[in-house]
C-alpha positions as a Markdown table, in Angstrom:
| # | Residue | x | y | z |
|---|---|---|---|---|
| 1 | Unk | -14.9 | -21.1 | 37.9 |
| 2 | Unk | -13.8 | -19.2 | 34.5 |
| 3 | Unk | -10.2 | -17.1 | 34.9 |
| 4 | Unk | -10.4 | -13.7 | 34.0 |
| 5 | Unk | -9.0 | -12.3 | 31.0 |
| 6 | Unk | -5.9 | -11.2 | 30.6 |
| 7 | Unk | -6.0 | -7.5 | 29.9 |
| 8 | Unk | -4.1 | -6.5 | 27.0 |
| 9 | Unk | -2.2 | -3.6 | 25.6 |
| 10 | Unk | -2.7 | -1.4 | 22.7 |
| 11 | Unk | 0.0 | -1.5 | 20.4 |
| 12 | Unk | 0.1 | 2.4 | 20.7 |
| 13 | Unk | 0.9 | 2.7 | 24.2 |
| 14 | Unk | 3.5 | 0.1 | 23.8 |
| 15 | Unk | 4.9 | 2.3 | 21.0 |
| 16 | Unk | 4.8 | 5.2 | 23.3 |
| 17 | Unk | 6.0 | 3.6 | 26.3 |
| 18 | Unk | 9.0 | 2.6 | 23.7 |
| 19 | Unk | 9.5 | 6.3 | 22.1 |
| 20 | Unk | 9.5 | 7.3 | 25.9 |
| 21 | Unk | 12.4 | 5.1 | 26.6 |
| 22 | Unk | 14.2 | 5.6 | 23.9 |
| 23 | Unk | 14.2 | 9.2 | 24.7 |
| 24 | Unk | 15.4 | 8.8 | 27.9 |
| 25 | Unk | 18.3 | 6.9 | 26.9 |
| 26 | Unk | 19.3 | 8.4 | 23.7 |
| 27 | Unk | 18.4 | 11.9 | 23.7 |
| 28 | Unk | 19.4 | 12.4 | 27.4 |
| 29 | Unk | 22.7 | 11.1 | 26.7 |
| 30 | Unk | 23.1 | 13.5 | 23.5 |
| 31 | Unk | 21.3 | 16.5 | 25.8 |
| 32 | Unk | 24.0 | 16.0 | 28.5 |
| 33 | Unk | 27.2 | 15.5 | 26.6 |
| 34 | Unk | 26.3 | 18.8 | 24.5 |
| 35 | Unk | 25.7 | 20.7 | 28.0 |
| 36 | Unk | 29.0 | 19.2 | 29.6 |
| 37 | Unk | 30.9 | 20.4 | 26.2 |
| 38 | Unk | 29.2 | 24.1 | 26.7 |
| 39 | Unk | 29.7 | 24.2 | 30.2 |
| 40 | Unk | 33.7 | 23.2 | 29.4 |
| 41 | Unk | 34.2 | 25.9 | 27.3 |
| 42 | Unk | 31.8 | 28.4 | 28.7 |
| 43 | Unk | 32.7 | 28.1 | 32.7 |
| 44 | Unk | 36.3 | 29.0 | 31.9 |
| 45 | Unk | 35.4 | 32.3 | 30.3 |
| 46 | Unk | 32.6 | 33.4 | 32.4 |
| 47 | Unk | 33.7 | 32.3 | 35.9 |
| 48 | Unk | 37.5 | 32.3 | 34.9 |
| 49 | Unk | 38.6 | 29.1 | 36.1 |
| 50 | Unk | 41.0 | 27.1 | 35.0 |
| 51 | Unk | 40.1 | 24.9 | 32.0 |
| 52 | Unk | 40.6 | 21.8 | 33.8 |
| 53 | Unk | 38.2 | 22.9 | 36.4 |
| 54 | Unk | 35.6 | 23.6 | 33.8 |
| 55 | Unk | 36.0 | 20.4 | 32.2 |
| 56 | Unk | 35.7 | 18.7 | 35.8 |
| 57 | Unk | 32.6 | 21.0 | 36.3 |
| 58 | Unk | 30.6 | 20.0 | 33.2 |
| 59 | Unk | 31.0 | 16.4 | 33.4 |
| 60 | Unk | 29.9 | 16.3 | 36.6 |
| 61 | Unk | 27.0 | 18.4 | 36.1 |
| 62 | Unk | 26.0 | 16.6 | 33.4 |
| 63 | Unk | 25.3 | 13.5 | 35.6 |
| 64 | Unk | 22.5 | 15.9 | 37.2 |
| 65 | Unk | 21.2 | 16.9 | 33.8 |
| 66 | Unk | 20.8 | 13.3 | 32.4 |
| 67 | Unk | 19.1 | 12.2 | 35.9 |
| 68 | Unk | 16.6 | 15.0 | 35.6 |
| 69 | Unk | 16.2 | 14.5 | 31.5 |
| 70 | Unk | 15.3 | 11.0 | 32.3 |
| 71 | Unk | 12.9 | 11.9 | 35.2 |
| 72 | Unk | 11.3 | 14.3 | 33.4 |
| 73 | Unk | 10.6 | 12.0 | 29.9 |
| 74 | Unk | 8.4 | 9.9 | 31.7 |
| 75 | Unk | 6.4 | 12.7 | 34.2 |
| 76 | Unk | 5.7 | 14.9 | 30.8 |
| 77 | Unk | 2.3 | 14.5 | 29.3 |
| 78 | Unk | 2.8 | 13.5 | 25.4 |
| 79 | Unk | 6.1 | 11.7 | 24.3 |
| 80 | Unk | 5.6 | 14.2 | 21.5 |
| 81 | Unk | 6.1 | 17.0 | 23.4 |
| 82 | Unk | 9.5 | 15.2 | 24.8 |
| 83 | Unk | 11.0 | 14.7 | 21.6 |
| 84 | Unk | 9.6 | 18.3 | 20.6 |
| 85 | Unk | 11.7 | 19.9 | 23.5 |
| 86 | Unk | 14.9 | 17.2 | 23.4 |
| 87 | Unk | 15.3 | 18.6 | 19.6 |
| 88 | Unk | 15.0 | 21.9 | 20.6 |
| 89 | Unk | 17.5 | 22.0 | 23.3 |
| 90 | Unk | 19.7 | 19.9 | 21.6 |
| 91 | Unk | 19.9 | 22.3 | 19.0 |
| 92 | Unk | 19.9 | 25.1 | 20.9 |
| 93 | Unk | 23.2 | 23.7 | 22.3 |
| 94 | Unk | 24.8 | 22.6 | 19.4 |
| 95 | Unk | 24.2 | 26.0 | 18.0 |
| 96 | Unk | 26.2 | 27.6 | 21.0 |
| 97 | Unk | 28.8 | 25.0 | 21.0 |
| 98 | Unk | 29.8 | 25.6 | 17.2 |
| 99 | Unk | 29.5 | 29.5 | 18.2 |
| 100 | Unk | 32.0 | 28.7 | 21.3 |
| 101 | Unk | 34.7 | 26.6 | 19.4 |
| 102 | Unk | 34.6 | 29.0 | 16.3 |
């Protein structure tokens, strides 16, 4: 009896599974420390609480946003598109962060 082959994998989708990853890791973490830094200096002026609660209040929802970013990398269709909207975002925050401490 002959074993059956081993079925191998492109070198692309490794390097996409791998850009995938990567994205989940890195730009989830950058995503969700820019949020919790907008939300700390945003929830105090909008809701008017105390800046300590604001602080308290971004870092925990930026637990939620890092689950969901991570969740999300892997259910979207390109890794492409991923990165497309990670830069985006993350630029869209950092924009309004430099606004917010100015």
């Amino acid at each position: 009896m002959r074993a059956k082959p081993i079925p191998t994998v492109s070198p692309s989708y490794r390097w996409m599974i791998a850009s995938r990853v990567l994205a989940a890791s890195v730009g989830a973490y950058v995503l969700s420390a820019l949020s919790a830094s907008v939300l700390a200096l945003l929830l105090p002026l909008i809701a008017g609480v105390s800046r300590a609660e604001g602080v308290l209040t971004g870092t925990l929802l930026s637990f939620v946003i890092y689950t969901c970013i991570a969740l999300w990398v892997f259910c979207c269709r390109s890794a492409m598109r991923v990165w497309m909207w990670l830069i985006a975002w993350s630029a869209g925050l950092a924009l309004l962060l430099y606004f917010l401490q100015g």
